[in-house]
Wavefront OBJ file of the C-alpha trace (Angstrom):
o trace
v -79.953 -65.409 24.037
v -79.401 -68.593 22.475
v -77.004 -71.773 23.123
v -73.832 -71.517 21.307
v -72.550 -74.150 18.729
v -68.867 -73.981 18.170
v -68.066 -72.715 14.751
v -71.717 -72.090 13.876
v -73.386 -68.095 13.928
v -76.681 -67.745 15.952
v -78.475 -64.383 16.884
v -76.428 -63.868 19.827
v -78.952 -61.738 21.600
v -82.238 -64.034 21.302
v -83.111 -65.062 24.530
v -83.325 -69.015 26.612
v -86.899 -68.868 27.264
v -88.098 -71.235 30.305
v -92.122 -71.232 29.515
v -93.051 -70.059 33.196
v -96.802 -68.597 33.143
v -97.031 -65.478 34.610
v -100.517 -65.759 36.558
v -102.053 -64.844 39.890
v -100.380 -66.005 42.963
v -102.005 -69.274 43.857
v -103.051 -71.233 46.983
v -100.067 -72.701 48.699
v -99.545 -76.392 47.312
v -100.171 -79.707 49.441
v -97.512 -80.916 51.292
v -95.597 -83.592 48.833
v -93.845 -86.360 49.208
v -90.140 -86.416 49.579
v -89.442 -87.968 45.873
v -91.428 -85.481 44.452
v -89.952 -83.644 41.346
v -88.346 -79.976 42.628
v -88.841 -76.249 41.123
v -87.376 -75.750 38.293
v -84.336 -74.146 39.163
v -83.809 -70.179 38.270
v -82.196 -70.300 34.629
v -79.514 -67.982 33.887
v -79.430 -66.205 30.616
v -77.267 -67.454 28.047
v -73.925 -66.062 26.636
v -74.884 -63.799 23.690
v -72.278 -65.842 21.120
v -71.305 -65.573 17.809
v -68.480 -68.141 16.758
v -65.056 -67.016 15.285
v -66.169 -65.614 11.739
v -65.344 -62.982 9.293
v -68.654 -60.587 8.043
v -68.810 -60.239 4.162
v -68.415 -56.292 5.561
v -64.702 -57.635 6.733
v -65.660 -57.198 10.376
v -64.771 -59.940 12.784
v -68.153 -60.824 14.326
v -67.018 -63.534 17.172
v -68.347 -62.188 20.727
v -70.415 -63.946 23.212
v -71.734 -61.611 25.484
v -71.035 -61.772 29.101
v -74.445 -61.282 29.894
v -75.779 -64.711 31.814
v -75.642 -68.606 31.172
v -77.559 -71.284 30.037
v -79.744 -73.620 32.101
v -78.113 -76.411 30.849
v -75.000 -74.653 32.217
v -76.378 -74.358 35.590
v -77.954 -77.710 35.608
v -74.606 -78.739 35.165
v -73.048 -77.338 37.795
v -73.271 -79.702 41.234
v -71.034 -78.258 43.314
v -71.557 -76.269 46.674
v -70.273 -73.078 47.323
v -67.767 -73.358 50.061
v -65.997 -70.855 52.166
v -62.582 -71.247 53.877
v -61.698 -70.374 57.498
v -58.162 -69.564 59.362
v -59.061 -71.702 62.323
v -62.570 -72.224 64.572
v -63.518 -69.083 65.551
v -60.242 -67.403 64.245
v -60.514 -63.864 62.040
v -58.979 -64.009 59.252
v -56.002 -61.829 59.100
v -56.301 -58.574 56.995
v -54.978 -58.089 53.344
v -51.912 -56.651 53.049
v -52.346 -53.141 51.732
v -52.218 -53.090 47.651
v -52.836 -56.756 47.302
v -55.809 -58.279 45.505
v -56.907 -59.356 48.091
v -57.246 -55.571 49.828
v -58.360 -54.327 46.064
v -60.929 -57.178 46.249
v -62.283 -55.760 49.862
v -62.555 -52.432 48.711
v -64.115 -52.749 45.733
v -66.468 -55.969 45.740
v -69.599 -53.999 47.714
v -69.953 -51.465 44.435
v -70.158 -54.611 41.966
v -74.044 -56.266 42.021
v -75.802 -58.881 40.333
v -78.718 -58.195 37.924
v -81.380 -60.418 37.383
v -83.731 -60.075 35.136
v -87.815 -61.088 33.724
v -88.114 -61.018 30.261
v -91.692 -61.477 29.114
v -92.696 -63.630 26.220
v -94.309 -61.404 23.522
v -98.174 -63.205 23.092
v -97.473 -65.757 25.870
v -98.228 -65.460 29.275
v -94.887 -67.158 30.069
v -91.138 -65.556 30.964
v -87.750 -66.080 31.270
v -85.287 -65.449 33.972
v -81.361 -64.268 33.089
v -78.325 -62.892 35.184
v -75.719 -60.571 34.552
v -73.439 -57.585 36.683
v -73.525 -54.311 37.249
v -71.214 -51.012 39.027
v -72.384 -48.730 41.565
v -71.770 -45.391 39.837
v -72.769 -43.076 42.288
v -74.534 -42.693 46.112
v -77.855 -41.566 43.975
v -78.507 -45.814 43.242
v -77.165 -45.381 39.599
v -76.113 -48.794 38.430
v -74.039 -49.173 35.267
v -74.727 -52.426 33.167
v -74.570 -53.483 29.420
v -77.598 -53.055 27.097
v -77.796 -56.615 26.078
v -77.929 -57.660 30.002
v -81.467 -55.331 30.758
v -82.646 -53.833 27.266
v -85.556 -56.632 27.118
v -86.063 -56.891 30.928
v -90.003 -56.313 32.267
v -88.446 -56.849 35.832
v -85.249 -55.905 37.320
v -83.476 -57.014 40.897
v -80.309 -55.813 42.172
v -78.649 -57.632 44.359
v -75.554 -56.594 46.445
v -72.890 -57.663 47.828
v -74.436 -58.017 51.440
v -77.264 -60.161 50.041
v -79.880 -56.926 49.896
v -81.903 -57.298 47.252
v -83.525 -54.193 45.589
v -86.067 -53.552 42.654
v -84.678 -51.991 40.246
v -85.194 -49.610 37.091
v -84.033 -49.407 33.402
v -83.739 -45.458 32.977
v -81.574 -45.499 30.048
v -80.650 -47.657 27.275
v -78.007 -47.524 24.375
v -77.993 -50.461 22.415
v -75.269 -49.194 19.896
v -72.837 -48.677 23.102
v -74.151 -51.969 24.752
v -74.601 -49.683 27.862
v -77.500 -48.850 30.137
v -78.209 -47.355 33.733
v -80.816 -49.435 36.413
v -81.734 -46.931 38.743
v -82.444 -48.083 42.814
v -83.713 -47.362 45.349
v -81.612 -47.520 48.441
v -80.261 -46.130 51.487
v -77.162 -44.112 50.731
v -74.945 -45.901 52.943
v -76.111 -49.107 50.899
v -74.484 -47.593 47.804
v -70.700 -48.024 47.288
v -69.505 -46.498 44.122
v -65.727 -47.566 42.628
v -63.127 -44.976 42.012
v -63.371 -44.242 38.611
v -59.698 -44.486 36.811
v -58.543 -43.526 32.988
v -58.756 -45.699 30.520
v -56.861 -43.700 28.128
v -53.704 -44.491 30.422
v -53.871 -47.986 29.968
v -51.088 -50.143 28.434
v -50.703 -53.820 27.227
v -49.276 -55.864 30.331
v -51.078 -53.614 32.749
v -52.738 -55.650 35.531
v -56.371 -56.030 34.543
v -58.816 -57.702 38.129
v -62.958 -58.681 36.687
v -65.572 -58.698 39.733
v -69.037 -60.228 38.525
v -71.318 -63.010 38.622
v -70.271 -65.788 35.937
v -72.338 -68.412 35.838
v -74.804 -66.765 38.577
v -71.438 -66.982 41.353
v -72.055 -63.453 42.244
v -69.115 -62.333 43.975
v -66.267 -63.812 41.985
v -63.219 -62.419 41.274
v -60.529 -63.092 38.505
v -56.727 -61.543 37.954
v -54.845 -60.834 34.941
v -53.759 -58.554 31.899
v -54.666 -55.756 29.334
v -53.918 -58.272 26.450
v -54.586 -55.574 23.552
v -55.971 -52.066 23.271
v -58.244 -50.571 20.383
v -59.976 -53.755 19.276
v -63.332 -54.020 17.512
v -66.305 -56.140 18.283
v -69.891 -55.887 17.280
v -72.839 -54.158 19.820
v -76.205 -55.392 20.166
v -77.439 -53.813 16.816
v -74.290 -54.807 14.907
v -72.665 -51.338 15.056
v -69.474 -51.507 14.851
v -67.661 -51.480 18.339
v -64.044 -49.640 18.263
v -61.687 -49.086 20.792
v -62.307 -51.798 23.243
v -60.069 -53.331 25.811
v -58.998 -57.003 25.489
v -58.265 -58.854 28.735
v -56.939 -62.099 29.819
v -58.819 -61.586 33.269
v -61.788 -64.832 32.840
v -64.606 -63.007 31.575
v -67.697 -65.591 31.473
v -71.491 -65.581 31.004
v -72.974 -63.331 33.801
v -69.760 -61.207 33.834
v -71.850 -58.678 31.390
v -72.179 -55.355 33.138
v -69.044 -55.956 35.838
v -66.133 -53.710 36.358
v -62.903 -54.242 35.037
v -59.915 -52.513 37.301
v -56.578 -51.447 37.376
v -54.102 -52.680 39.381
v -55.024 -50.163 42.191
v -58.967 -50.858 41.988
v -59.969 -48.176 39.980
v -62.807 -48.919 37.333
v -60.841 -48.975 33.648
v -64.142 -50.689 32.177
v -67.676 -52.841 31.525
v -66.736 -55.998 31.192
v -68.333 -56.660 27.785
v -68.079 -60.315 25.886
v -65.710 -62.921 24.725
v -64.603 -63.946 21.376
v -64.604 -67.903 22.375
v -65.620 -70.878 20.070
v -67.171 -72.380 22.672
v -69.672 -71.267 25.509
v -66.804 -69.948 28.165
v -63.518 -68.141 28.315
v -60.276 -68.818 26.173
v -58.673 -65.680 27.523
v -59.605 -63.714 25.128
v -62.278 -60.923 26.731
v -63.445 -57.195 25.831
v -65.092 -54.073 28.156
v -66.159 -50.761 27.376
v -63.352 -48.229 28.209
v -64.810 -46.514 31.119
v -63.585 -43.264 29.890
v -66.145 -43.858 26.932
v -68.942 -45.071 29.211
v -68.787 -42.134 31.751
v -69.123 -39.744 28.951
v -72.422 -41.058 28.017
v -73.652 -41.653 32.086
v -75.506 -38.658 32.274
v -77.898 -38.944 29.221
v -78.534 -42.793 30.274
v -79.512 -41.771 34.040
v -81.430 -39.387 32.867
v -82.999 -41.605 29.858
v -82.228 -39.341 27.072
v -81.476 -41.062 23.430
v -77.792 -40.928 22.220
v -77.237 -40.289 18.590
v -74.339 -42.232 16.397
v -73.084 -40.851 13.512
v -73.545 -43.385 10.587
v -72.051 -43.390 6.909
v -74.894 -46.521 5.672
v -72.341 -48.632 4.599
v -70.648 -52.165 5.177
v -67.293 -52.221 4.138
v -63.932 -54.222 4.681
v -60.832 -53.557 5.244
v -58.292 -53.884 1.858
v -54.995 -55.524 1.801
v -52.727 -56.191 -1.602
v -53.709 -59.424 -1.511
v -57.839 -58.611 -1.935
v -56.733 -55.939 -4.318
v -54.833 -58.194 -6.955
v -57.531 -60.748 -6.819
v -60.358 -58.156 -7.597
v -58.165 -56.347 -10.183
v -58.220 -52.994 -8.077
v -55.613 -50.384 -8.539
v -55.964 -49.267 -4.831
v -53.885 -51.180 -2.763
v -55.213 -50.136 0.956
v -58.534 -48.807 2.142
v -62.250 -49.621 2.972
v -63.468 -50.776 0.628
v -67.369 -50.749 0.119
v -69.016 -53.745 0.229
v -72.910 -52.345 0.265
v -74.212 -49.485 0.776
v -77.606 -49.390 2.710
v -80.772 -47.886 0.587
v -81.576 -45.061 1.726
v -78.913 -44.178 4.335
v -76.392 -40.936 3.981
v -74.043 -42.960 1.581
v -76.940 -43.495 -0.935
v -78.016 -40.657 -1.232
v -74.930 -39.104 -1.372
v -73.817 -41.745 -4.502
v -71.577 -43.731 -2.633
v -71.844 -47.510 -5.020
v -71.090 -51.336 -3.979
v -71.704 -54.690 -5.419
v -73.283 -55.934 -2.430
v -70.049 -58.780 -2.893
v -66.111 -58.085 -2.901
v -65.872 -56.807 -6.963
v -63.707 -54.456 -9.108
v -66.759 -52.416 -9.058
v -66.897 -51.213 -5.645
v -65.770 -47.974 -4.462
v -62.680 -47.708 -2.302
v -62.567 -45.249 0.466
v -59.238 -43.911 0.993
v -58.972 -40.680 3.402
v -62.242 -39.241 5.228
v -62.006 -35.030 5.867
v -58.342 -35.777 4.280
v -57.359 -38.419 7.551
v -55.755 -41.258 4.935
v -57.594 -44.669 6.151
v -55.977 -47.835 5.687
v -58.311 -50.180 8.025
v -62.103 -50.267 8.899
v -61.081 -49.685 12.316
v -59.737 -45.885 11.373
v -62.932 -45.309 9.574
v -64.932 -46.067 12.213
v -62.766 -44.180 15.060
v -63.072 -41.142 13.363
v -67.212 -40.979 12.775
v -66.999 -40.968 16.430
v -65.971 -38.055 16.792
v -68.156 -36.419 14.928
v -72.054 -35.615 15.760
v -75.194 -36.539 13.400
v -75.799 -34.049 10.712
v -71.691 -33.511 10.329
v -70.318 -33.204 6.883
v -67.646 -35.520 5.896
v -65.611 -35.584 3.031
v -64.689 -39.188 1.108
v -61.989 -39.491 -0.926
v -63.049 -42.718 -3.162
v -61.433 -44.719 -5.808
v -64.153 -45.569 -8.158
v -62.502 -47.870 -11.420
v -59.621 -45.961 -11.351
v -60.873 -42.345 -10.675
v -60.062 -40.363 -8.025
v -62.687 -38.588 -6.491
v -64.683 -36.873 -3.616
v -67.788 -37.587 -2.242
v -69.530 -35.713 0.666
v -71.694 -37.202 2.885
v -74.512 -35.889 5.603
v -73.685 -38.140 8.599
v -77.164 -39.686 10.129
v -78.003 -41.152 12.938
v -77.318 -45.613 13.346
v -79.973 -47.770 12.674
v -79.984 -51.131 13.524
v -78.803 -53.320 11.003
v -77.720 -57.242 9.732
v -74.529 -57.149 9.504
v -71.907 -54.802 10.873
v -71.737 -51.186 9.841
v -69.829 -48.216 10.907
l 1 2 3 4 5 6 7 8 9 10 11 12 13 14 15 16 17 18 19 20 21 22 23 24 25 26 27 28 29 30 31 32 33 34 35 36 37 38 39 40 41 42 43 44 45 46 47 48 49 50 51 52 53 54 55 56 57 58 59 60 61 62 63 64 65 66 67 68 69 70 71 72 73 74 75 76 77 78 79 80 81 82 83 84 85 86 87 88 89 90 91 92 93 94 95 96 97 98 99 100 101 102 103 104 105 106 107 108 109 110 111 112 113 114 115 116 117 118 119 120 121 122 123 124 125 126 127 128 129 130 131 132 133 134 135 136 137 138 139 140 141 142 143 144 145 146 147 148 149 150 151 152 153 154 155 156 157 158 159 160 161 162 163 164 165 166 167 168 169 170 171 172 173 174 175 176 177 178 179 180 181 182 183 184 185 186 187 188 189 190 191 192 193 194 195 196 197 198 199 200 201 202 203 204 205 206 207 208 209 210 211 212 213 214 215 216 217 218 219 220 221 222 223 224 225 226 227 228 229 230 231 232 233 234 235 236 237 238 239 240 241 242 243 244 245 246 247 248 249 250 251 252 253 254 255 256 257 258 259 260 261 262 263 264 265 266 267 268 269 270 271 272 273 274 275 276 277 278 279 280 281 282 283 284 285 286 287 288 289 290 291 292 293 294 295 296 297 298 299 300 301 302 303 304 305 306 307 308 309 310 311 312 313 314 315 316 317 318 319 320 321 322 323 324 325 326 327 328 329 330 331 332 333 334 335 336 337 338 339 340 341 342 343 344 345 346 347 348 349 350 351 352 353 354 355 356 357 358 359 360 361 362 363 364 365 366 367 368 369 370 371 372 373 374 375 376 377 378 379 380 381 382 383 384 385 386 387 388 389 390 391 392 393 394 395 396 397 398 399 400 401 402 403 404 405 406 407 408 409 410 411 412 413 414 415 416 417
């Protein structure tokens, strides 16, 4: 992962190497004077970030990824942790029940912090990166993003309590940004979070993050589901539909952390951020959990997850795109490229590889009219690779259909349902 630039695109999942040779242990070191230079200090991985911009496919592209912080970012940070106290020697009182304070209590032990090795391919040096993770169950499953432990050689979890364990990546899907660490720990060390549904949820509900932004493991933020069914862009630029937008701060190293209701139930992963600049604007996304836990038990036990894929990149078409290109189709997808080789190809699907009058316009899929990329994508997930689907396309004025064989996502440049 990468620095961010406001209003500039990077590769938001390249990694902040710090060139640290991996090599035998080695003799301890003389004693040194007390001006000597320090350590380096541990550096935090990066936000994955993408500034505010619109795909030619029509797809808005601006996330930074939760996943861990820059070293510059830590560097920058001077200030001691401090704790408060009622009084020397004095418990503090105890929550009142249903406050966030109580929700905070009950939940913080099943929320860790992840950090990570990442070798350098050819180089006998590594980096070092942070990000969260949720106790899922009293077996040591930990739930996490892709894009916080997909490159990791090394794993630690640590908890709430300060243990530390090893852990290990036993399933990764990148086009879900989700994975599963496995540990090894005593039961009673394992704390999972009420699961809740996040098929209930409504804008204005209360919305509480637990993670580890900026490497404060431990810290907890309060505030709202600001939108449902929004679309951002997963590791491998699939297309990412029905996420939940928050208001809750979600920063770098809150990748992997639970979202909750207003009762402390897990609603979702806390995701990324669609920021200009490298921290929160209040505008944050996570993985609905009901969407997550359907996938757990093929990433605990390591097994691949297939995603249906049409092969094309496409935007969405208003009136206004339609009278500049001359198109007599007023609403849509319309196809912006079609990848060679992939089921729309072969199946004759035809783009410009630009915005033109020439590119087909996809209207209904299995007869469900679609008016917005969004819809499109929605409904290929509910279907399995190998499915049949049925376009209804616009092509210079004709009407007609075109089936397709669904196959299975590749990774790919630009965004792609």
């Amino acid at each position: 992962m990468e620095q961010h630039e406001a209003r500039a695109m990077h590769d938001p999942f390249s990694p902040d190497f710090v060139d640290t040779p991996i090599a035998p242990e080695p003799p301890a070191p003389a004693p040194q004077p007390a001006s000597s230079q320090p350590a380096p200090s541990f550096p935090h991985r990066p936000a994955r970030s993408m500034a505010v911009a619109m795909l030619a496919a029509g797809l808005v592209a601006g996330s930074i990824g939760g996943g861990a912080i820059g070293a510059a970012l830590a560097s920058q940070h001077k200030t001691a942790a401090s704790t408060s106290t009622v009084g020397a020697g004095v418990a503090a009182p105890a929550p009142a029940p249903g406050s966030y304070a109580a929700i905070y209590q009950q939940t913080a032990p099943g929320v860790v912090m992840i950090s990570t090795a990442i070798a350098r391919s050819g180089t006998r040096s590594f980096s070092q990166a942070e990000g969260s993770g949720i106790v899922v169950d009293k077996q040591g499953d930990i739930l996490t993003n892709a894009h916080v432990v997909s490159a990791a050689t090394q794993v630690q979890v640590t908890f709430s309590d300060g243990h530390t364990a090893s852990g290990q990546v036993k399933g990764v899907d990148q086009s879900a940004d989700l994975a599963v660490v496995k540990v090894s720990v005593s039961a009673d060390q394992l704390h999972p979070l009420a699961i809740g549904n996040s098929d209930t949820l409504q804008v204005g509900d209360p919305a509480l993050a637990i993670g580890a932004p900026f490497g404060l493991a431990g810290s907890f933020t309060a505030g709202i589901i600001s939108g449902l069914n929004r679309s951002t862009t997963a590791p491998n630029n699939r297309a990412l539909t029905g996420m939940i937008q928050t208001d809750a701060p979600i920063n770098p190293g809150n990748s992997g952390g639970a979202l909750l209701d207003g009762q402390g139930q897990l609603i979702g992963i806390n995701d990324s951020i669609q920021s200009p600049v490298e921290g929160n604007v209040g505008v944050g996304f996570a993985i609905p959990i009901n969407r997550a836990e359907s996938m757990l038990p093929s990433l605990e036990k390591g097994i691949a997850i297939e995603h249906p894929w049409l092969g094309i990149s496409g935007q969405t078409l208003t009136a206004t795109t339609a009278g500049q290109l001359g198109l007599s189709e007023k609403s849509g997808v319309l196809v912006v490229e079609v990848v060679p080789n992939g089921p729309s190809a072969k199946a004759g699907l035809q783009a410009d590889g630009q915005p033109s009058a020439n590119d087909d316009v996809i209207t209904a899929i299995d007869g469900h009219p679609i008016t917005a990329i969004e819809q499109l994508t929605q409904y290929l997930d509910t279907k399995k690779v190998g499915d049949r689907v049925t376009l209804s396309v616009t092509r210079n004025g004709r009407h007609i259909s075109v089936g397709v064989t669904l196959g299975n996502f590749q990774a790919q440049p630009s965004a792609t349902p």
